[in-house]
N, C-alpha and C positions, 0 to 999 in steps of 0.2 A: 453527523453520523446517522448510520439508518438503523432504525431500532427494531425494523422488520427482520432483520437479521438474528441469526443464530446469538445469545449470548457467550458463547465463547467468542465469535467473530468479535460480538461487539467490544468485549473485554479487549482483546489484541488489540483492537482499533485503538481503545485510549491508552494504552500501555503506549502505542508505538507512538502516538502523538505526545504522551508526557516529554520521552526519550529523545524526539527529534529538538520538543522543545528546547529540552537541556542544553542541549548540545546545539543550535544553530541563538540560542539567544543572545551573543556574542558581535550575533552576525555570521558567523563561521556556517559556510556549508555543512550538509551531512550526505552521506552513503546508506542506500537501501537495500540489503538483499534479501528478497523472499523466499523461499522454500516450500514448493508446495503450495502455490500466489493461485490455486484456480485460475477461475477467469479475473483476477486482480482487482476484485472489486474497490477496495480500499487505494488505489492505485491513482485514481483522479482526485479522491477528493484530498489526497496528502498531498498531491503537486500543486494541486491549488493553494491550499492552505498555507504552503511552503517551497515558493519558487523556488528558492536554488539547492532543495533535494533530488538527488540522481537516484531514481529507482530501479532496480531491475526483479522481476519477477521469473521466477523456475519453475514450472511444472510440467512432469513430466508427463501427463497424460496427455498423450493427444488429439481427442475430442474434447477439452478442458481447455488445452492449449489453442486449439483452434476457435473456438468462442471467444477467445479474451482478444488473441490478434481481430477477429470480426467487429467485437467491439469497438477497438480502438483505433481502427479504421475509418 
């Protein structure tokens, strides 16, 4: 996690990794959908951390939206 970030950011970061935990510790896949995912920073380091989560990120802004596609590029 990056701690250079906003704490709220950082705060969702470990909420959402408790959450996936729960729920893929089984083994069982999980779904992700973000709202408002910026440029989805948190979007690499959860696919890493947890290969078989399907993420998908929403934002509606589109200079926000076009950063995050640049990135992930």
């Amino acid at each position: 996690m990056n701690l250079n970030t906003k704490p709220s950011k950082f705060f969702f970061e470990q909420e959402i990794v408790a959450r996936v935990e729960r729920v893929t510790a089984g083994g069982a896949s999980a779904r992700l959908l973000e709202l408002g995912s910026g440029a989805s920073e948190i979007a690499d380091r959860l696919l890493e951390r947890f290969p078989t989560l399907s993420y998908v990120g929403i934002e509606p802004d589109a200079g926000t939206s076009a950063k995050a596609t640049a990135i992930k590029r």
